[in-house]
Residue frames relative to the residue before (quaternion, step in Angstrom):
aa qw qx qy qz dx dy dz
X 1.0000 0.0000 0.0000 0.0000 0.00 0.00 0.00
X 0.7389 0.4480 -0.2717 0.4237 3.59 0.96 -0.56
X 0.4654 0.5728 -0.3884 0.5518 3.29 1.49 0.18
X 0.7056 0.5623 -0.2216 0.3699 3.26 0.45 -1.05
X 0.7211 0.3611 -0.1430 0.5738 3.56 1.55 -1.09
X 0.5647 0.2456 -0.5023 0.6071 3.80 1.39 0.63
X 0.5719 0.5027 -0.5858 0.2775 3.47 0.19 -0.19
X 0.7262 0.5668 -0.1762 0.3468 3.74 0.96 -1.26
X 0.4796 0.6442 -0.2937 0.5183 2.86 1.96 -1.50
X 0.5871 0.2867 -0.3116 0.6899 4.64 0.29 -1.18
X 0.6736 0.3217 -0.6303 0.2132 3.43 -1.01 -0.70
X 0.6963 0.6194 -0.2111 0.2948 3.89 1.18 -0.75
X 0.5480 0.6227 -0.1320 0.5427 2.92 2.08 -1.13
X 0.5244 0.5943 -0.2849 0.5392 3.61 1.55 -1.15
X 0.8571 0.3448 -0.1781 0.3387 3.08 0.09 -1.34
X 0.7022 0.3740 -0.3795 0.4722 3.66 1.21 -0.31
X 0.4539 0.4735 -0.5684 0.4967 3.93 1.18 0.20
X 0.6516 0.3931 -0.4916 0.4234 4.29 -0.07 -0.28
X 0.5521 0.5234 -0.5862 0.2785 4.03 0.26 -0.41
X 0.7345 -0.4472 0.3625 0.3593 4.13 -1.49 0.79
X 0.2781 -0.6946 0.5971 0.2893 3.48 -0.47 0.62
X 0.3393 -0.7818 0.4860 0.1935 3.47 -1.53 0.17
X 0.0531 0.9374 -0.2751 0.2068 2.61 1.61 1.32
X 0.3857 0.8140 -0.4281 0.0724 3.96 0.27 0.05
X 0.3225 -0.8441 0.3534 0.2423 3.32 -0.42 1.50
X 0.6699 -0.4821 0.3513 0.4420 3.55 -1.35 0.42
X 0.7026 -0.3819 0.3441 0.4921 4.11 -1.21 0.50
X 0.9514 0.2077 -0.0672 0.2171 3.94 0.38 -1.29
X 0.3622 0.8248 -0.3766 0.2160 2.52 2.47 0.32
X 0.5321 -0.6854 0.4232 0.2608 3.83 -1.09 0.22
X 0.6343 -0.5036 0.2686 0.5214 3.36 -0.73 0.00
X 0.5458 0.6274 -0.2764 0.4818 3.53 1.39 -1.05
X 0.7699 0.4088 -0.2431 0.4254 3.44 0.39 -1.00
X 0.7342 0.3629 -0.3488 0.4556 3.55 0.98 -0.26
X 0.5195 0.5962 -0.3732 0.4851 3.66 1.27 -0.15
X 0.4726 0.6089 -0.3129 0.5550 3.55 1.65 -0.89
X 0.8233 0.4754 -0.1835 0.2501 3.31 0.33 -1.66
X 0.8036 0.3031 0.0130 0.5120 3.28 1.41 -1.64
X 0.7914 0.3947 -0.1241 0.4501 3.28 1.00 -0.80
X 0.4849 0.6902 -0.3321 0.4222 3.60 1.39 -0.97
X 0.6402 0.5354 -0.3690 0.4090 3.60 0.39 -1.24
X 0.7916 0.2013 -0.1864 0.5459 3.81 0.18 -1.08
X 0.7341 0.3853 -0.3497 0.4362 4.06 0.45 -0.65
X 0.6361 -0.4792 0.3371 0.5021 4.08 -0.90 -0.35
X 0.5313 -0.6257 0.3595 0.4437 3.57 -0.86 0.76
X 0.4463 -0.6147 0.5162 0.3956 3.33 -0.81 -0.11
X 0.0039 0.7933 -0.6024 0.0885 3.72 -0.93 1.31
X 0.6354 -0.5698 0.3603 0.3764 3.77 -0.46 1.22
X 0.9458 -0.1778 0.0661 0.2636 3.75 -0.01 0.93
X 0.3042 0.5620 -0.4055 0.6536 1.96 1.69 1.73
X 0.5101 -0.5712 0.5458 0.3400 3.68 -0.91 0.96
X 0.1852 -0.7046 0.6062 0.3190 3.31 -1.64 0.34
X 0.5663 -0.7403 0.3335 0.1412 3.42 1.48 0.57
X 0.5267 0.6900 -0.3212 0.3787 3.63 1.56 0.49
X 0.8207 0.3274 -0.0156 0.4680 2.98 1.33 -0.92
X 0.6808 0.6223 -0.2778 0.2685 3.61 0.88 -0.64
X 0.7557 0.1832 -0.4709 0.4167 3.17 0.69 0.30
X 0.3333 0.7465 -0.4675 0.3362 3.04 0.70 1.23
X 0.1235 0.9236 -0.2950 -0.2114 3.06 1.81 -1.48
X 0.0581 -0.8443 0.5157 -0.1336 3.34 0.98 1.69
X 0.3752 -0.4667 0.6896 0.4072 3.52 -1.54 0.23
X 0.8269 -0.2067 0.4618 0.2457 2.77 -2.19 -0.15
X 0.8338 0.1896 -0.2193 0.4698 3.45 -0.09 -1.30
X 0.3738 0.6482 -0.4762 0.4619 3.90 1.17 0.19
X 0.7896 0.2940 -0.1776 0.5085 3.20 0.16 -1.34
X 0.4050 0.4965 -0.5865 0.4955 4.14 1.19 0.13
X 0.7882 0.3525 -0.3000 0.4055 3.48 -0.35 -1.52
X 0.5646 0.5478 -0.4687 0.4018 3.79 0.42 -0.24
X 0.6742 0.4886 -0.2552 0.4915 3.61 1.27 -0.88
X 0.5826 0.4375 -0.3334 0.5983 3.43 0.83 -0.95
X 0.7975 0.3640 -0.3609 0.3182 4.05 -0.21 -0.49
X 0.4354 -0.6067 0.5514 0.3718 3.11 0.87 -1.56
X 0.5441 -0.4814 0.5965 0.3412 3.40 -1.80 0.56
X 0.5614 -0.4504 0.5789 0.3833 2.63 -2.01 -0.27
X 0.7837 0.1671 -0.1438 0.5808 3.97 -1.18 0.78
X 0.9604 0.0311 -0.0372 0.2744 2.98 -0.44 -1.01
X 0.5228 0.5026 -0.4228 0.5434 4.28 1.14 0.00
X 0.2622 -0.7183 0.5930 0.2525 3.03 -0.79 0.77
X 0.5628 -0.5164 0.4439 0.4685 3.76 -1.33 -0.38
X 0.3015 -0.8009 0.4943 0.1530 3.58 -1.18 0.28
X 0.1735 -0.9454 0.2759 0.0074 2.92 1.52 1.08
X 0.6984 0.3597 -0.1601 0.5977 3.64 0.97 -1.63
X 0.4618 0.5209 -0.5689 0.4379 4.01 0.80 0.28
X 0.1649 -0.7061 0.6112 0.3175 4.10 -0.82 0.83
X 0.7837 -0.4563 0.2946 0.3014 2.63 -2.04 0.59
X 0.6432 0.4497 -0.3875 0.4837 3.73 0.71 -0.43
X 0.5550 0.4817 -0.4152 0.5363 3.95 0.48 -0.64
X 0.6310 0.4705 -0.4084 0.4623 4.02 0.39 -1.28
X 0.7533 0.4457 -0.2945 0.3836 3.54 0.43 -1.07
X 0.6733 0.4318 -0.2962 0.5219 3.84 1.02 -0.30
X 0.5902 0.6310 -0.3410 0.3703 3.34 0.98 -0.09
X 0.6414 0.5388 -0.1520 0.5246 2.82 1.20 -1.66
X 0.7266 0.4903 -0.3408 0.3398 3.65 0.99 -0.28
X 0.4801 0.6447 -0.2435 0.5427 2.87 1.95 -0.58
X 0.7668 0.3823 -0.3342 0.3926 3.50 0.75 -0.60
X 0.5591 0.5232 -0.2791 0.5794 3.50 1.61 -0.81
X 0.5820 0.4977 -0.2513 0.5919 4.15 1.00 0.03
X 0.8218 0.1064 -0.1401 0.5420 3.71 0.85 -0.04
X 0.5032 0.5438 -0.5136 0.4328 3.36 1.13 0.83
C-alpha cells in the first residue's frame, strides 16, 4: 500500500511540474535575468564561466532550443508560452553561448 501511495503520490507531482508556466518577462529583462528568473531554479545557475551544462551534448541550434522552451520537456519542463518568440529565440542563444 505504501508503494502504491508514492508511486501515485510522483505520478501527480510529474504531472503538475509539465502544466505552462505563467512566466512572462518584464519589457527590459535580459537574457541573464530571465534564465535567472525561469530556468535557473530547475537547470544550473548561471555563473560567469562556468557551463550551465543543459545542452551540449546535444549540440542544438538556437531555434531548437527556442521551440524546446516554448513547448516544454518531457514530464517535467513546463512550456514557456508568455516568453515571445523573439526573446525565446535570444535566450536560447544565450544558453547555447554559455554552455
Amino acid at each position: 500500500m505504501k508503494t502504491f501511495l508514492l508511486l501515485a503520490t510522483s505520478l501527480l507531482v510529474l504531472a503538475a511540474c509539465n502544466k505552462p508556466s505563467t512566466y512572462q518577462p518584464a519589457a527590459g529583462d535580459s537574457s541573464e535575468t530571465i534564465y535567472a528568473d525561469a530556468c535557473a531554479r530547475c537547470h544550473n545557475p548561471f555563473q560567469p564561466g562556468k557551463p550551465l551544462g543543459i545542452v551540449k551534448s546535444l549540440n542544438p541550434n538556437a531555434q531548437q532550443v527556442a521551440n524546446k522552451i516554448q513547448v516544454g520537456g518531457t514530464m517535467v519542463m513546463p512550456a514557456f508560452e508568455q516568453i515571445p518568440a523573439e526573446r525565446r529565440l535570444t535566450l536560447a542563444q544565450w544558453i547555447i553561448d554559455n554552455n
